[in-house]
N, C-alpha and C positions, 0 to 999 in steps of 0.2 A: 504493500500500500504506500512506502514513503516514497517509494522509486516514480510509484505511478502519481506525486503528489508532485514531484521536484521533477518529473517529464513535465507535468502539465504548467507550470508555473513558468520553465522556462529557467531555474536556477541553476540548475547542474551546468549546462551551456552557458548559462552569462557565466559563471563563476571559472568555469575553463578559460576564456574567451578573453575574464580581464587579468587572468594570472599570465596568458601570455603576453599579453600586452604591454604589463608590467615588467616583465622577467624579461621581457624579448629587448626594451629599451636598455639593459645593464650588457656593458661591453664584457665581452667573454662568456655567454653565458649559454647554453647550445639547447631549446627545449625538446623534449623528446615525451611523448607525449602515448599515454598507456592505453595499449590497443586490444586487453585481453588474452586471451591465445585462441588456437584453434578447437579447445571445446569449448568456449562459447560464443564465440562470434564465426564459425567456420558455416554456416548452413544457406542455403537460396534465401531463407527469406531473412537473416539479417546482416549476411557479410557485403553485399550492398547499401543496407538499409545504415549502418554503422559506419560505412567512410561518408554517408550522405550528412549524418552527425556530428562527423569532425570536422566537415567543412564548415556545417555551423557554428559549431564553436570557434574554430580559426579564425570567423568573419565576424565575431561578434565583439560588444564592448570594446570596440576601438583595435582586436587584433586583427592582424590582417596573416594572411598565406606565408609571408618572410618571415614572422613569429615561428614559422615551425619548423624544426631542422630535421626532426623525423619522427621515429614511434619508435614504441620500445613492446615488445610481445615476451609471455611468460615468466612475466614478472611475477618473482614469490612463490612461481607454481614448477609444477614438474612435467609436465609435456612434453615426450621425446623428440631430440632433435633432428634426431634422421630415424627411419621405421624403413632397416633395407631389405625386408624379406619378405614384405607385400608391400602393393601400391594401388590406388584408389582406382586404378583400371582393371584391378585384376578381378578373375569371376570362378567363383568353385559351384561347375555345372552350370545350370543357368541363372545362378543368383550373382549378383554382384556383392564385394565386399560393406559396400554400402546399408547393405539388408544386416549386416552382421549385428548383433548387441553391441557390439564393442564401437563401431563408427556409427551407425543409430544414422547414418544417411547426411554423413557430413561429407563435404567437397573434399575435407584432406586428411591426413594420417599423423602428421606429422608438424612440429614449430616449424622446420627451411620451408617448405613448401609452403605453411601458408601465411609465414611472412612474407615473402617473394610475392606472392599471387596479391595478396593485402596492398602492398606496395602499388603494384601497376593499377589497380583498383582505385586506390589514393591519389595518383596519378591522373587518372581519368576522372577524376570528378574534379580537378581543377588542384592540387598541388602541386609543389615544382619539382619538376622533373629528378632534380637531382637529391630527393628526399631519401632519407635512409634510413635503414631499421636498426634497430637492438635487437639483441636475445639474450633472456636470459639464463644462462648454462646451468647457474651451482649449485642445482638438485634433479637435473633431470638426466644424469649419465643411466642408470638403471642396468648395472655390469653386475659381478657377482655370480655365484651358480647359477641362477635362476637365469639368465641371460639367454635367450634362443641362439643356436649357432644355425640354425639354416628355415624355411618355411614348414610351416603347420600341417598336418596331416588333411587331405583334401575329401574328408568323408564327410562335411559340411563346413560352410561357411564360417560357422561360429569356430569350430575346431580349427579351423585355418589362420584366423586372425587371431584367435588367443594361445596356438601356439606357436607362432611366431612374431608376436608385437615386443617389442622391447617395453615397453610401456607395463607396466605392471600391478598400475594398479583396479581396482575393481571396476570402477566407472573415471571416463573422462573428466565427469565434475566434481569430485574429488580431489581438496585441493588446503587438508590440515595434516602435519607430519606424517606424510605417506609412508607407511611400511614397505620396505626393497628398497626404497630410491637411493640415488649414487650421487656422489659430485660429477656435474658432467663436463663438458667440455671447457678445456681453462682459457681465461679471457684475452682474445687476438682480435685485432684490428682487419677489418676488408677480407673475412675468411670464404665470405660467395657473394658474387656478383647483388649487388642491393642492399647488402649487410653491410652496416658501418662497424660490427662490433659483436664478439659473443661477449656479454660482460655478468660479472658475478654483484644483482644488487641488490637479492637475500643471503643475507650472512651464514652460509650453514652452520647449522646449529644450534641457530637461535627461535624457539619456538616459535610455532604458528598459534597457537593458541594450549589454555589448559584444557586434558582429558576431563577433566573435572570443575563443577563449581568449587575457586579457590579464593576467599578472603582477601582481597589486597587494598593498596590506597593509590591505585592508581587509576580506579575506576575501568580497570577491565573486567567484562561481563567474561559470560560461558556460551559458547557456542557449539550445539552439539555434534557440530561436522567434525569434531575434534575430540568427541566422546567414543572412543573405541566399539561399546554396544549397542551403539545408535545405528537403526535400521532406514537410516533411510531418509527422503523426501522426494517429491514430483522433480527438484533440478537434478538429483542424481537418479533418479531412476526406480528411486526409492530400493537405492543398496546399500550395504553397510557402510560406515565410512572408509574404513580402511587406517583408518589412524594410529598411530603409535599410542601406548600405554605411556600412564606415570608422566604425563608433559607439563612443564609447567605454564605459567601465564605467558601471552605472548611475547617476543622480544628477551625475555631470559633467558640464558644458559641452554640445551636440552644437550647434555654429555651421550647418552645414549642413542640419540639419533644422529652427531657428530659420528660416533664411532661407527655408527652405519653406515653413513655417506661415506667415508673412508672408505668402507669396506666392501662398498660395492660401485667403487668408483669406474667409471667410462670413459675416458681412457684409466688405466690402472693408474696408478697414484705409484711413481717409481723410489 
């Protein structure tokens, strides 16, 4: 209800609009501007409908298109960054992978892909050409044993995609200290063509949120995507979360899911 309160108002976009405008006037200062990832903005009806909203907000409260140096995708989350052992074209029998549980009938599989695609889409609705993405690496390597080393067994769709997605966790929208995940790729400048950057700008380690309702004076609530035996809602799919146990509030310490991301780091952590 607050989303559908601050769509209608018009405050989400003024409020983007004049922080560019602001930020974009201070010399040095390069905005980059957060585009989700590809499980929630990847689908027909809102990965158009989504760059048609940053052009608003670009154009609004005095910023203009030069305010924006690019976008920055899967930020905080874990989203594999390349998925090489299927691809959104491939079909087990006469289903496409689209049909699977896993892609739920998204355009893409994978962060490069549809930051790349996001890009020329941004593009096309009137940004400048030379706009360029982020990604962000430092939880989504997904290495480790669990790791698929070639494509899924082709006796359905669903068997195919989940045994071979790097991606590991239960549902795409899922996105509070996911169990498996790795450190992924370490942060390099111009690594594919439209990428300005894989850059690390969640601290691994640092929790997503507590498993539990925890006391504190910081005025962090509880959010149950973070609650380990939480079953569920309509944006995942209503499946479990997936979450790690024992986390604390967000932005503190979690030693135990550090030792994870080490330990199931992509590329290995030498």
């Amino acid at each position: 209800p607050q989303c559908d309160v601050m769509k209608a108002n018009g405050n989400y976009v003024k409020g983007v609009g004049y922080a560019l405008n602001k930020l974009g006037d201070v010399p040095n200062v390069y905005n980059y501007v957060d585009a989700a990832h590809h499980g929630w903005i990847g689908w027909d009806d809102n990965f158009g409908a989504s760059a048609d909203v940053f052009k608003q907000a670009a154009t609004s409260e005095g910023a203009t298109i030069a305010d924006v140096h690019g976008f920055i995708t899967n930020t905080a989350n874990y989203s594999a960054l390349k998925e090489e052992h299927f691809s959104i074209d491939d079909q087990v029998g006469d289903k496409s992978v689209r049909q699977s549980k896993w892609v739920d009938w998204n355009r893409y599989t994978d962060e490069l892909s549809f930051a790349q695609a996001f890009r020329q889409k941004l593009v096309s609705v009137g940004f400048d050409p030379k706009t360029g993405m982020l990604i962000d690496t430092s939880r989504n390597g997904w290495g480790g044993a669990a790791r698929p080393a070639g494509p899924g067994p082709r006796t359905s769709v669903d068997a195919y995609v989940d045994g071979c997605r790097y991606d590991r966790r239960i549902h795409v929208g899922n996105w509070c200290n996911q169990s498996g995940a790795g450190l992924g790729e370490r942060p390099q400048a111009a690594p594919e063509p439209g990428i300005d950057a894989y850059v690390w700008i969640k601290p691994p380690g640092e929790s997503d949120g507590a498993s539990k309702q925890i006391p504190n004076d910081e005025g962090k609530g509880f959010d149950r995507m973070c609650d380990p035996t939480y079953t569920g809602n309509p944006r995942n799919g209503n499946n479990m979360s997936g979450a790690l146990p024992d986390a604390p509030i967000s932005g503190h310490w979690f030693s135990a899911q550090f030792r994870q991301l080490m330990q199931n780091a992509y590329p290995p952590l030498r």
